[in-house]
C-alpha positions in Angstrom: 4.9 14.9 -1.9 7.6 12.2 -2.8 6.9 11.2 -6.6 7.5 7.8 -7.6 8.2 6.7 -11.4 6.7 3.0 -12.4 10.3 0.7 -12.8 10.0 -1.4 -15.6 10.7 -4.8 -15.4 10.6 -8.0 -17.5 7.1 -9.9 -17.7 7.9 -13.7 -16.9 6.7 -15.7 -19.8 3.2 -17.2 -18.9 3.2 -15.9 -15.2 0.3 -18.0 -14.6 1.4 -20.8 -14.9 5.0 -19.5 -13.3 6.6 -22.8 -10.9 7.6 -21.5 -7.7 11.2 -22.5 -8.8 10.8 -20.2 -11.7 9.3 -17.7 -9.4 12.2 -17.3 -6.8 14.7 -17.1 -10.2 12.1 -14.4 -11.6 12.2 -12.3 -8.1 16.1 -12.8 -8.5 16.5 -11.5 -11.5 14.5 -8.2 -10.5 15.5 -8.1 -7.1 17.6 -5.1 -7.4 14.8 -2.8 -8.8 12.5 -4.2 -6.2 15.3 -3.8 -3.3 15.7 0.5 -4.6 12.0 1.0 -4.2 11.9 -0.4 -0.5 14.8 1.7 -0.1 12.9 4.8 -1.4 9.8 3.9 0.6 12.1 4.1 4.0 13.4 7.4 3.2 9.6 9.3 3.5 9.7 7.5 6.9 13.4 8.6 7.3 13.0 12.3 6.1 10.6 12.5 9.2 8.0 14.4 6.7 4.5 14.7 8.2 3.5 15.8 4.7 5.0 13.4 2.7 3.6 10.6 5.1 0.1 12.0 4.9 -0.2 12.3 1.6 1.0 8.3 1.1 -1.7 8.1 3.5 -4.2 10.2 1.5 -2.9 7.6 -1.5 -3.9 4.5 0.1 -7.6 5.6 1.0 -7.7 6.4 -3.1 -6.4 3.0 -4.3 -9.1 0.5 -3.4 -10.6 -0.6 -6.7 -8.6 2.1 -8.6 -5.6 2.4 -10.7 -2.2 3.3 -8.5 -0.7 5.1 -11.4 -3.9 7.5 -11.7 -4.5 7.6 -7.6 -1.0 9.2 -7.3 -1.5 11.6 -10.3 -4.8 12.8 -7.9 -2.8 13.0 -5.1 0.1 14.8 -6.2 -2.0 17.3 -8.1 -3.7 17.6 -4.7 -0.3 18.2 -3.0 0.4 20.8 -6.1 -2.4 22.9 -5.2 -2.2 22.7 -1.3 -5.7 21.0 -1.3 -4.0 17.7 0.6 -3.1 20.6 3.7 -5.9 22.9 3.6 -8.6 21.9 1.0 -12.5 21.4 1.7 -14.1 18.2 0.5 -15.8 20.0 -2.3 -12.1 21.4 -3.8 -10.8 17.6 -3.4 -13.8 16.3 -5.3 -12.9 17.4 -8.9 -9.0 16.0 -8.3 -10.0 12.7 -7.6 -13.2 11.8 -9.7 -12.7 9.9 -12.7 -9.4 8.5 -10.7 -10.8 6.9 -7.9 -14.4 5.0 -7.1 -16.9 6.7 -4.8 -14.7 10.1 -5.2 -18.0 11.8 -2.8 -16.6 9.6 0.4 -13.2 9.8 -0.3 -12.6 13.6 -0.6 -14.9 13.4 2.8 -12.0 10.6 3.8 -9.3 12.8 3.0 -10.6 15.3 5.3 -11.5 13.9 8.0 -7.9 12.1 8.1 -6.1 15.5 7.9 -8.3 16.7 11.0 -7.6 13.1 12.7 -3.6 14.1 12.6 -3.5 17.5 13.4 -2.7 18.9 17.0 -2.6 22.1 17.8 -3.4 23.4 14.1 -0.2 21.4 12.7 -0.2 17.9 11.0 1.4 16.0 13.0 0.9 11.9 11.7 4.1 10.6 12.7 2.8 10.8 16.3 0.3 8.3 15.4 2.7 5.6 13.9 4.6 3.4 16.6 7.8 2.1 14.5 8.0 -0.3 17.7 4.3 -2.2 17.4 3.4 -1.9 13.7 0.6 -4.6 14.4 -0.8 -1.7 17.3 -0.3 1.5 14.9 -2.2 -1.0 12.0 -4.9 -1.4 14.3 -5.1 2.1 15.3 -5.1 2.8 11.7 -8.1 0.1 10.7 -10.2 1.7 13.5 -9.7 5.2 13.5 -9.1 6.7 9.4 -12.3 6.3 7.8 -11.7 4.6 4.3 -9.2 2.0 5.5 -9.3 -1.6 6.6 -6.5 -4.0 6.9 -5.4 -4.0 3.2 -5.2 -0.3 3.3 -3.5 0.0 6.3 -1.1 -2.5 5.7 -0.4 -0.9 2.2 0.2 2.3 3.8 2.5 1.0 6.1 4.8 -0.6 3.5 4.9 2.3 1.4 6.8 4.6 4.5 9.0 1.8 5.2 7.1 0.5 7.6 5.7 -2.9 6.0 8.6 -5.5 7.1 6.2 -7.5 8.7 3.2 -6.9 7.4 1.5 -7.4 3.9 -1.0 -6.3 2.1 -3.5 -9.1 1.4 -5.8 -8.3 -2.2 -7.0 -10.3 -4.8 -3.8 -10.3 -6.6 -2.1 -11.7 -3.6 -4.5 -14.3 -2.5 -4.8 -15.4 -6.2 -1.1 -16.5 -6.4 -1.5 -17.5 -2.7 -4.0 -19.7 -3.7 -2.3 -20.9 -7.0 1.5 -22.1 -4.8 -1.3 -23.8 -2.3 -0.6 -21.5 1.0 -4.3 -21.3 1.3 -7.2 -23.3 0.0 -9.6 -21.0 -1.1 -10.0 -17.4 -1.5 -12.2 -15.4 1.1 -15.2 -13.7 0.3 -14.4 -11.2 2.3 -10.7 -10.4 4.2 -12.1 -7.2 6.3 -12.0 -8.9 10.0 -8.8 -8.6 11.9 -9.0 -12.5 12.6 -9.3 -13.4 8.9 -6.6 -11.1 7.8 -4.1 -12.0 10.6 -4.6 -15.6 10.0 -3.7 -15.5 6.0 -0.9 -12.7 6.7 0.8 -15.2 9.0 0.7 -18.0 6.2 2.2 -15.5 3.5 5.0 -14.6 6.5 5.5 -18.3 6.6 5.8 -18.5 3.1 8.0 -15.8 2.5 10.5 -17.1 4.7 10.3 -20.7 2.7 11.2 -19.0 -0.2 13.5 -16.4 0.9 11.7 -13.4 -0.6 11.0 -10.6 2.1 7.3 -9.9 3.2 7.7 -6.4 1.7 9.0 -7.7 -1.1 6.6 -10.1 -2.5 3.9 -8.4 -3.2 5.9 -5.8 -5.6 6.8 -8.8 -6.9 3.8 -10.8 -7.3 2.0 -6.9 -8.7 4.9 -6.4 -11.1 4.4 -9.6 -13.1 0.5 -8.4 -13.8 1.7 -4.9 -14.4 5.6 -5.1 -16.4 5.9 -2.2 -13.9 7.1 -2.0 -10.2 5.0 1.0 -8.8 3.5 1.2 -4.9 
């Protein structure tokens, strides 16, 4: 598995109550950092790593409700002891509890994702992602791996490389979406595909107003909560 190190960066001074002029001179001033872990994102897709992939994957059905840092310490303890490739539910479950919510259902996630992708008794999950139609592959995604809906998806997506125009929609995002007035109010629930698609094309046309990528913002946008950029 890939590893990724948290890249610290400056906290803007009440990010609250941050203008959007003072955020585009914020996402300047960090761009760089923001720009190398895109970069490093594009290179699991790039090394053409059907472990590396599934274990981003594996990653992504930890995270909801749960802390990044501590999902990818599960995972890549997971990946350590082979568990990721070969383990039963009941090995995955000590990994991952106390790291991620509702660790039961995930480890059974896990599992039935790793069966999903493999053909002919290898793992083979870059034959499920079509670089072409990442809208398609997301929606292949939402429907078929248990433990994902669009956030998850998306988020998985962005963190091979694949997320140039897609974004991952939580409360974080919609918050500050809310706050610079690209949406009225924030949804009770984002989990239907109209819902999402009609507040991800909003952010696209928001991104592009501002000039910060698709991919991009939402590092952003995470990094000011966090001091840290992570995945």
């Amino acid at each position: 598995m890939k590893d990724f190190l948290p890249i610290p960066v400056p906290r803007p001074i009440s990010a609250e109550d941050l203008s959007l002029k003072d955020l585009i001179a914020h996402y300047n001033k960090i761009k760089p950092a923001i720009k190398r872990r895109i970069s490093e994102f594009r290179s699991i897709i790039k090394s053409r790593s059907n472990a590396d992939i599934f274990a981003e994957s594996c990653f992504c059905i930890l995270t909801a409700n749960a802390s990044a840092v501590r999902c990818h310490d599960a995972i890549k303890e997971l990946s350590a002891h082979d568990l990721l490739a070969i383990g039963k539910a009941h090995q995955i479950r000590p990994k991952i509890k106390g790291r991620a919510r509702f660790h039961n259902k995930k480890a059974d996630y896990i599992v039935g994702a790793r069966k999903l992708f493999t053909r002919n008794s290898c793992l083979n999950i870059l034959g499920a992602l079509d670089g072409d139609d990442i809208i398609a592959t997301r929606d292949w995604l939402v429907e078929n791996v248990k433990g994902y809906g669009y956030k998850e998806a998306s988020h998985f997506l962005r963190n091979i490389g694949m997320g140039e125009k897609i974004t991952i929609l939580d409360r974080h995002i919609l918050k500050n979406l809310k706050k610079y007035g690209v949406i009225d109010t924030i949804p009770s629930s984002i989990g239907g595909r109209k819902i999402y698609l009609e507040i991800e094309d909003k952010m696209r046309s928001f991104s592009k107003k501002i000039g910060i990528p698709l991919e991009e913002l939402d590092l952003l946008l995470w990094s000011m909560q966090t001091g840290f950029i992570f995945k």
